[in-house]
C-alpha distance (Angstrom), angle and dihedral (degrees) to the residues before:
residue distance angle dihedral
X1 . . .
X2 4.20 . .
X3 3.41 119.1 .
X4 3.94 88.8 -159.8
X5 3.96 115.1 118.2
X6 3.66 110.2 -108.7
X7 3.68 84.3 -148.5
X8 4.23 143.9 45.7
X9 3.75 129.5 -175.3
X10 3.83 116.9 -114.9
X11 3.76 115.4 -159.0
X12 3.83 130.3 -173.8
X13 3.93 131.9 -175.7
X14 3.68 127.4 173.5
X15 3.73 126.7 -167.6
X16 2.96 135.1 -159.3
X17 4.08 117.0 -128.7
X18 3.28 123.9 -129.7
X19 4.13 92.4 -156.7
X20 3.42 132.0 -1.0
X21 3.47 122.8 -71.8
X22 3.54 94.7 -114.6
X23 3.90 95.5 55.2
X24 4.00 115.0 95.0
X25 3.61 88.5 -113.0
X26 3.67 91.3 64.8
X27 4.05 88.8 43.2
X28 3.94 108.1 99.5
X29 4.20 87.3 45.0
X30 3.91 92.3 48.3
X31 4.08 88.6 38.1
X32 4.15 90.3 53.5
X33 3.79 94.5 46.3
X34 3.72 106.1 87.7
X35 4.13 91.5 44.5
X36 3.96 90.8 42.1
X37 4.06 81.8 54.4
X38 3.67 98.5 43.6
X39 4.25 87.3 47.8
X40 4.35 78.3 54.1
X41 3.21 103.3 47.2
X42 4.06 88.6 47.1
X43 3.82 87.0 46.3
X44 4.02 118.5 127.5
X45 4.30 99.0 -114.6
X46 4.15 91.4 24.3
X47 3.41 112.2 144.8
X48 4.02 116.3 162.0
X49 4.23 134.8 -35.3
X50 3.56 125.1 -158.5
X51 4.17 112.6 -107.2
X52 3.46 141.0 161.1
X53 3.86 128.8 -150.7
X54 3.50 94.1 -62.4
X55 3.87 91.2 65.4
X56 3.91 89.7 -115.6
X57 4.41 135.1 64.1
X58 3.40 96.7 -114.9
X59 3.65 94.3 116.5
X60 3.84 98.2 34.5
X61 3.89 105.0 110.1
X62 3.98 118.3 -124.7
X63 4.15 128.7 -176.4
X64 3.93 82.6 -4.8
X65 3.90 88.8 -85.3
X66 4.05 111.6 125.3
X67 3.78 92.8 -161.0
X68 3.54 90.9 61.0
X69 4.12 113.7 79.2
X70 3.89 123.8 -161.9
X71 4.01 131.6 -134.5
X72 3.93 110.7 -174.0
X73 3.62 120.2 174.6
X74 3.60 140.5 172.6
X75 4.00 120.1 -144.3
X76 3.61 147.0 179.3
X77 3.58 98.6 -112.1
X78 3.95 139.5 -46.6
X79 4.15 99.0 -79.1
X80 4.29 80.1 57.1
X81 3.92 100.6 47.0
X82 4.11 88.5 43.8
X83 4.10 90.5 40.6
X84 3.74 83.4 60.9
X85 3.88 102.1 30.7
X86 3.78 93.9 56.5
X87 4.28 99.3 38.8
X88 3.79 135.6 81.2
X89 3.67 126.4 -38.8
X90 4.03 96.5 8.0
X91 3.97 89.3 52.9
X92 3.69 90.2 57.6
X93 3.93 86.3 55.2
X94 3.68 95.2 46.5
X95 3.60 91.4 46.8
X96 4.67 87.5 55.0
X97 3.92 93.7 45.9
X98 3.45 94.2 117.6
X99 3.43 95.2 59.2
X100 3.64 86.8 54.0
X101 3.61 111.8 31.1
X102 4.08 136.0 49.6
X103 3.49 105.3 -115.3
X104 3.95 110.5 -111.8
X105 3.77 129.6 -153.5
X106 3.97 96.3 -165.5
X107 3.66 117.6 67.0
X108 3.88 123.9 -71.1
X109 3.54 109.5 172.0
X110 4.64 119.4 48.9
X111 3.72 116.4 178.0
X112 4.07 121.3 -162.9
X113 3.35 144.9 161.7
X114 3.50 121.8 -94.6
X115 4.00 126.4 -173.1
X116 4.13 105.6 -97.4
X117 3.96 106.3 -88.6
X118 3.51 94.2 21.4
X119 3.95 106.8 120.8
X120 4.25 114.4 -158.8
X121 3.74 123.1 -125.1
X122 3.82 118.3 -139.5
X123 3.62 81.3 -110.8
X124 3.40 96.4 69.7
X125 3.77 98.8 39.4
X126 3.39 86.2 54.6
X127 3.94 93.0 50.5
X128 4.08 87.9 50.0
X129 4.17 88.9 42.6
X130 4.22 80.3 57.4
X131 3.51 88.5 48.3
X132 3.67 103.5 45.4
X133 3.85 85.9 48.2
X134 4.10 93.6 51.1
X135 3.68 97.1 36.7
X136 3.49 108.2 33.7
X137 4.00 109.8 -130.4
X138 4.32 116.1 -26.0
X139 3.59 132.6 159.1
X140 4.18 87.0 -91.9
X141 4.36 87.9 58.6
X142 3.76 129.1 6.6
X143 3.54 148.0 153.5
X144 3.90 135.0 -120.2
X145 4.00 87.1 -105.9
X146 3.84 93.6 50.6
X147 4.11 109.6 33.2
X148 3.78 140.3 158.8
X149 3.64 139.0 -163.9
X150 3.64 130.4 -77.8
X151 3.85 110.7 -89.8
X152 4.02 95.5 28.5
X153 3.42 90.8 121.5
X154 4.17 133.3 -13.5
X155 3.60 100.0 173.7
């Protein structure tokens, strides 16, 4: 019998900048990014994040809007992603995103399960971003306030 989970928890969030990420305001949150990364990918529950060559998504294009930049993430469950969301270096970001980020009403950040080894297109964190933001939180798109078991829903 496999011990291997049958499911993972992807996560996306998209901000929107404020500058761009070349400008010194941007500076400190462009200058964190590769250790923030490093402390995920060492993380207890880590499983995989979307990057391009430059070992980060900043350049990876989501809704077709260039000041908006993309985190997507894949995760053992939801006490693993908040473990790491809510310790050390990625607290001190979380706790600067307004100088960052424009402050959004509509939702930024979906979380869902995904069958173990499958890894998430932007496409389809965009798709469950569209359905948080229509539906409110359901098994297909939730948040960490509102969330549901694995299985629920994997369409």
């Amino acid at each position: 019998m496999s011990t291997e989970p049958a499911y993972e928890l992807a996560q996306v969030n998209i901000s929107r900048l404020k500058s761009p990420l070349d400008s010194p305001e941007l500076k400190d949150f462009v200058d964190a990014l590769d250790p923030v990364n490093a402390v995920a990918d060492a993380a207890d529950g880590f499983v995989w994040r979307l990057q391009s060559e430059g070992g980060n998504a900043t350049d990876v294009p989501v809704f077709g809007d260039e000041w908006l930049i993309v985190n997507l993430s894949v995760w053992r469950d939801v006490d693993a992603l908040t473990a790491f969301m809510y310790a050390g270096r990625h607290r001190e970001l979380l706790s600067r995103r307004n100088e960052w980020f424009e402050r959004i009403k509509e939702a930024m950040t979906a979380l869902w399960w995904v069958e173990a080894g499958h890894r998430p297109t932007v496409e389809e964190a965009e798709k469950r971003l569209v359905h948080l933001r229509e539906h409110g939180p359901t098994p297909h798109a939730f948040t960490l306030r509102t969330t549901f078991p694995p299985g629920a829903d994997l369409g």
